[in-house]
C-alpha positions, 0 to 999 in steps of 0.5 A: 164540866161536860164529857166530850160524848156529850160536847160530840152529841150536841155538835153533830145535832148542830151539823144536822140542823145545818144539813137540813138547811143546806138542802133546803136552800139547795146550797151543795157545796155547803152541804156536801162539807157539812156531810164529810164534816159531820162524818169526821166527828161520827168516826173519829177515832183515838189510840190507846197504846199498851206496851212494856217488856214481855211478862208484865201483864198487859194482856190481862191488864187490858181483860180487866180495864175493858172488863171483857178478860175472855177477850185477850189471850193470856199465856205462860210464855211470850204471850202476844207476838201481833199486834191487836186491835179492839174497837166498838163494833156490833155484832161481834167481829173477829179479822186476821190479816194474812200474807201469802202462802209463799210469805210475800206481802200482797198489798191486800192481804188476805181476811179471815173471820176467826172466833175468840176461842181462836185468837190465840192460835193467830195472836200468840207465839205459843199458838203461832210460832214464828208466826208460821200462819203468815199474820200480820194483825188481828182486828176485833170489833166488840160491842164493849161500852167502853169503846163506843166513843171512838176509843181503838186499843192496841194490844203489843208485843212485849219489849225487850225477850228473846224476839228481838222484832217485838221490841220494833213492833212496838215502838212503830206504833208509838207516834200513832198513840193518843195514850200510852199505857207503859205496864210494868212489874211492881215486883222487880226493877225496870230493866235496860231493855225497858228504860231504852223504850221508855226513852223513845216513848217519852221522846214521841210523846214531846213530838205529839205534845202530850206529854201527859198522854203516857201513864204507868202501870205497875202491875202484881201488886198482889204478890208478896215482896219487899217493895218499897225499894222497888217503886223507889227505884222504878220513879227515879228511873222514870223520872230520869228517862222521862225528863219529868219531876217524879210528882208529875209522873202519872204512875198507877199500882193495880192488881189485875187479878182483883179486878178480874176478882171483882168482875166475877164476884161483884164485890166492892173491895176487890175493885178497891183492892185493884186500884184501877178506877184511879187507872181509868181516871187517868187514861179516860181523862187523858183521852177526854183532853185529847180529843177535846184538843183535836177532833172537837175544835176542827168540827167546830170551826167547820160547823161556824163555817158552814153557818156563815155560809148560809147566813150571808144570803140571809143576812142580805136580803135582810139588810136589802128589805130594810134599807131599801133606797137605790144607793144602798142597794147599789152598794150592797150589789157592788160590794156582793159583785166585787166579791163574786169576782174575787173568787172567780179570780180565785178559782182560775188554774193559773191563780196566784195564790196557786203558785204561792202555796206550792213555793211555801210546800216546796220550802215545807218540803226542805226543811222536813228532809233536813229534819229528817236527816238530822233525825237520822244523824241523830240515830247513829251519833247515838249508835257511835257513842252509845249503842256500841258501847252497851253489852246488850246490843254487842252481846246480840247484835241483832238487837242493836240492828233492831234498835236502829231500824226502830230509831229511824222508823221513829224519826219518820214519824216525827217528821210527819208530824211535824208536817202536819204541824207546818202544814196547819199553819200554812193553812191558818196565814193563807185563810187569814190572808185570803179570807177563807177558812180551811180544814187541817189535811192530813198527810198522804202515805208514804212509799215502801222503798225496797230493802237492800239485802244486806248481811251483817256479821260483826265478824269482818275478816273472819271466815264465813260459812259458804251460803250465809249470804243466801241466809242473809237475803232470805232473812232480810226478805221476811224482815222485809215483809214483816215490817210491812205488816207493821206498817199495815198495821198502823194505817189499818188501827190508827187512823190519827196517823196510821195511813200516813206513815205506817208504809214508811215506819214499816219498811225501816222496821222490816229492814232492821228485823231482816238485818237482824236475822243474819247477825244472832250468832256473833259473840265476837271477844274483841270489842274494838274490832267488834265496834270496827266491824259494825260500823263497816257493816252498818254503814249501808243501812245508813244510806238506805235510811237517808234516801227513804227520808228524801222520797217519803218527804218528796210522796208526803209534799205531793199528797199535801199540796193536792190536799190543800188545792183540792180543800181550797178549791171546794171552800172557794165554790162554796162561798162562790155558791154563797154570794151568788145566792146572796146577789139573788136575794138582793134581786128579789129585795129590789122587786118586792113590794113593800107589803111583800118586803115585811112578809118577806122579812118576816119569813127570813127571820124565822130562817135566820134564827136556827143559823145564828143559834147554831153560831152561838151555841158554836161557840160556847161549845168551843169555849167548853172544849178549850176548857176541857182540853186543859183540864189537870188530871187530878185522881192519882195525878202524881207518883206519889199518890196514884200508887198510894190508892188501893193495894199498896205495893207488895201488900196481898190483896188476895191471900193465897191465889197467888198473882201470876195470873198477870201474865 
C-alpha cells in the first residue's frame, strides 16, 4: 500500500496538468478552482496534540520523536506554561506571540524573532513566571523531516499541579487535535486529575470520529520499580475512562532517555531499548489514516471536477464532427442551450435555490443551539451530581471553576463540529439534487463575548475582606485575556479547526481562569453550605455560557451561508463557463468541412486523452485513499502488545544514568 506523501505528490502533479489545460483553453473560472484547490492539498496541515499531567515527560518525549531534543526545553520544575507549535519551515524560524505592555489582548499581537537558546525564557514557568513577558504562544518552524508533509505539533502544558489554567489550556485544544499523544508515567498510577482529562479526550475523540487517533505513552520505563501493578491498574483505568476493551487501547512503553541515548550514540539497541518505532508506528499511521480521510478524498473530487469541466466542450465537438446530420446537431445544441439556461436561472439573486439553502442553514441553526444548550445542560448536571461532591474541586475551587469553563469550551467545540458535519451533508443532497458538485466550507470564527466580572467565594454569608471585588474584576480580567490567547492559539496552530472555534473556546476558557483566581483561598469546613454556596455563585457563569452558545451559533451560521453562496455561485460560472464553450465548439463542428472535421478530430483526441487519464488515475487514486483511510494499526496495535515491545516496564535499560531525565 502507498503512503499518503506518495498518494499527495501524484494528486497535485494531476492538478498540474488540469492547470496547464484550463489556461490553455482559457477556462478561468475552472482554473482560478483548480489553483486554490491545488493550494488546499500543498498547505494542508494536521494536528498532533501532546498532553498529560505535568512531569511526565512530554517535553523530552517530543526531542526524542522529532529527533531534535535541543528543541524543547526540559525543566526540573513545571516545564511548559505555553502552548507551543513546531511545523516544517526552512530556514529556521522562532516566533513569541505578545500582548500588551499593560497586559490587554490586541487582536494582533505583538511578533517577536526569538533564538532556541531563548525559548525557555518564553515557554517555561521557571523562565517565564506567571507569565509576566505577556506571551501567549511560541511558533517554531524547523526544517525537521519529520514534519515536511503537513504534520503541526503542539506541545501543552501539564494538567492537573498547582496551575490550575494549564489544565484548561490544554483541553481547548483537544477538538482541534487530529492525534492525541496522552504521556503518562510508568512509574505511578494515574491520578484523579488525569483520569478527569482523559474523560474529555475520549469525549472529543467520539465527536472528531476517531477514536483510534489517541495513543498512550507510558514514559520512564527505564527507572527501577515494581510494575507490574502499575500497568495493570493504568489499562483498567483507561479502559474505563475511555469506554474501550483494554485490547483496543492503543497503549506504548518508551524511554526517553534511550532514545535520546541513541541519537547521540547510534546505536541500535538503545533504539530497541526505547520502544519508540512502535510509537511512530502508531501515531504515523493514525496520521496516514487521517488525512487519507479528509484531505485526499476533497482534493480528489475537485481534481474529477475540474476534469469534467474541461471534458465537456470536448467530448461535444467530438460527438458534434462525428454525427454530423442536422437532427443531431440540433439536439446537441438544444440539449447544451437548455442547460446554459438552467445555470443562468441559477445564477439570478432572486433564485430558488437561494431561499431554500438559507431555510436548511436556519433549521442547522436551531438545532446546533439546541445541541448547545444541552452540552451546556450537560456541563452542569454534571457539576450538581458530580463536581460537588469531588474533594479536589471543593478542597480548590479554583479547579472546579476551571473544570467548567473548559467543559463549555469543549461543548462549542463539539458544536462546530457538528456543524461542519450537517453542513457537508447539506452540500452533498443539493449538488445531488442540482447536478453540482461542491466543496466542504469550513466554519467561519467565532465572536469573543465579554466576560462578566464576576467573584465567587464559596464562603456566602461569610465576612469579606474590603477590595476583594476589586481583586475579583482584575483577576477575572487577565482570565479574560488569557483565554483569549487560548483562542489565538488555536486558530494560529490548528488550522483544521483553530480559526473556527478558537475565539469562542478561548473566551470560556478566560472566564473560568479569571473566575478561578478570586476563589484559591476558600478551604470552607461545611460541605453542604460549601456545595449551597457555588451553586449561588455559579449560577452567572451559567448564564453567560448559554448567551455565548446562541451568538457564537448566530456568527457560525452567517459565515456558512456565505460560504456556501459564494462556493455555488463559483461552480455555477464554471459550468456556465464549460457549456458556453461547449455550444462554441459545436459552432465550429457544423462549419468544418469534412477534411477539417477528421483533422479537427484528431486534434481533440490528442486533447482529450490527458483529461480522461486524469479522470482514470482520479479514481484509482481514491479507491487508494479509501483504502488507506481504513487501514488497522497493527504494530503495538493493543495494550497488550505495545508495551510488551522493548523495555519492559520497570526493566533499566540504561544501568545507572538514572531515568529523570523525562522530565
Amino acid at each position: 500500500m502507498r503512503t499518503y506523501d506518495t498518494l499527495r505528490t501524484e494528486v497535485l502533479g494531476l492538478f498540474d496538468v488540469l492547470a496547464r489545460t484550463a489556461e490553455e483553453v482559457r477556462a478561468a473560472e475552472t482554473e482560478r478552482r483548480v489553483g486554490a484547490a491545488r493550494e488546499r492539498l500543498r498547505d494542508s496541515r494536521l494536528t498532533v496534540v501532546v498532553c498529560g499531567e505535568f512531569k511526565r515527560g512530554k517535553s523530552s518525549l517530543l526531542g526524542a520523536l522529532l529527533e531534535d531534543p535541543g528543541l524543547f526545553p526540559v525543566d526540573t520544575t513545571y516545564a511548559t506554561r505555553l502552548v507551543t507549535s513546531v511545523r516544517y519551515g526552512d530556514p529556521e524560524r522562532i516566533t513569541v506571540l505578545l500582548d500588551g505592555e499593560d497586559g490587554t489582548q490586541e487582536e494582533t499581537p505583538e511578533r517577536r524573532t526569538i533564538s532556541r537558546a531563548e525559548i525557555a525564557d518564553y515557554a517555561t514557568e521557571g523562565g517565564n513566571p506567571h507569565n509576566v513577558r505577556r506571551a501567549r504562544l511560541v511558533e517554531i518552524e524547523t526544517p525537521n523531516p519529520r514534519l515536511a508533509s503537513g504534520v503541526t505539533v503542539l506541545d501543552t502544558p501539564g494538567v492537573g499541579g498547582v496551575y490550575h489554567e494549564h489544565t484548561a489550556v490544554t483541553a481547548a485544544l483537544l477538538p482541534s487535535a487530529d492525534a492525541l499523544l496522552f504521556v503518562a508515567d510508568a512509574t505511578q498510577p494515574l491520578t484523579e486529575s488525569e483520569l478527569v482529562f482523559l474523560r474529555r479526550a475520549a469525549e472529543a475523540a467520539e465527536v472528531t470520529d476517531d477514536v483510534d487517533g489517541i495513543v498512550f505513552v507510558l514514559t520512564k520505563t527505564d527507572v527501577p520499580t515494581d510494575s507490574d501493578a502499575i500497568r495493570e491498574n493504568t489499562v483498567a483505568k483507561l479502559a474505563e475512562v475511555t469506554g474501550r476493551p483494554a485490547a483496543e487501547l492503543r497503549l506504548v512503553a518508551v524511554s526517553n532517555l534511550a532514545k535520546l541515548r541513541h541519537l547521540e550514540t547510534g546505536g541500535e539497541r538503545h533504539l530497541e531499548l526505547s520502544n519508540f518505532p512502535a510509537l511512530e508506528a502508531l501515531l504515523w499511521q493514525a496520521l496516514e489514516r487521517r488525512r487519507a480521510k479528509l484531505i485526499l478524498g476533497g482534493a480528489l473530487a475537485d481534481l474529477d471536477g475540474a476534469a469534467l469541466a474541461l471534458l465537456r466542450p470536448v467530448e461535444t465537438e467530438l460527438d458534434a464532427l462525428a454525427r454530423r446530420t442536422e437532427d443531431e446537431l440540433a439536439r446537441l445544441t438544444g440539449e447544451l442551450e437548455q442547460q446554459k439556461a438552467r445555470l443562468a436561472g441559477l445564477g439570478k439573486g432572486e433564485a430558488a435555490w437561494r431561499a431554500e439553502l438559507r431555510r436548511q442553514f436556519t433549521a442547522l441553526a436551531r438545532a446546533l443551539r439546541s445541541e448547545g444548550q444541552t452540552g451546556i445542560d450537560r456541563v452542569w448536571n454534571t457539576f450538581q451530581t458530580d463536581y460537588l461532591f469531588r474533594d479536589m474541586f471543593l478542597a480548590a475551587p479554583e479547579h472546579l471553576v476551571t473544570q467548567l469553563s473548559s467543559d463549555a469550551g469543549a461543548v462549542v467545540s463539539g458544536v462546530h463540529t457538528l456543524a461542519q458535519r450537517r453542513s457537508a451533508q447539506i452540500l452533498r443532497e443539493f449538488s445531488t439534487a442540482q447536478g453540482l458538485d461542491l466543496a466542504e466550507q469550513k466554519v467561519g470564527p467565532l465572536p469573543d463575548p465579554p466576560v462578566p466580572p464576576l467573584k465567587v467565594t464559596g464562603r456566602l454569608g461569610d465576612e469579606r475582606a474590603p477590595g476583594g471585588g476589586m481583586r475579583a474584576v482584575r483577576e477575572t480580567s487577565f482570565g479574560t485575556t488569557t483565554g483569549a490567547g487560548v483562542g489565538f492559539a488555536i486558530g494560529s496552530i490548528a488550522p483544521g479547526a483553530g480559526n473556527l472555534i478558537g475565539l469562542a473556546v478561548g473566551a470560556l476558557i478566560g472566564a473560568g481562569i479569571g473566575l478561578a483566581g478570586a476563589v484559591r483561598a476558600n478551604r470552607h469546613s461545611d460541605r453542604q453550605q460549601q456545595r449551597h454556596s457555588l451553586q449561588t455563585e455559579l449560577a452567572p457563569l451559567r448564564g453567560t455560557q448559554q448567551r455565548h452558545i446562541e451568538d457564537a451559533v448566530a456568527a457560525m451560521t452567517d459565515d456558512l451561508i456565505a460560504a456556501v453562496m459564494a462556493e455555488l455561485d463559483s461552480r455555477i460560472r464554471q459550468e456556465h463557463e464549460s457549456v458556453t464553450a461547449a455550444l462554441s465548439r459545436l459552432n465550429d463542428a457544423k462549419a468544418a468541412t469534412r477534411a477539417q472535421a477528421a483533422e479537427r478530430t484528431t486534434r481533440l483526441r490528442g486533447r482529450r486523452a490527458p483529461l480522461l487519464d486524469v479522470r482514470r488515475k482520479a479514481e484509482s487514486l481514491a479507491a487508494e485513499a479509501a483504502e488507506l483511510g481504513r487501514a488497522e494499526q497493527e504494530p503495538g496495535g493493543g495494550a497488550g502488545s505495545s508495551g510488551d515491545a522493548g523495555v519492559p516496564v520497570g526493566e533499566t535499560a540504561l544501568g545507572d544514568d538514572g531515568g529523570w531525565a523525562d522530565a
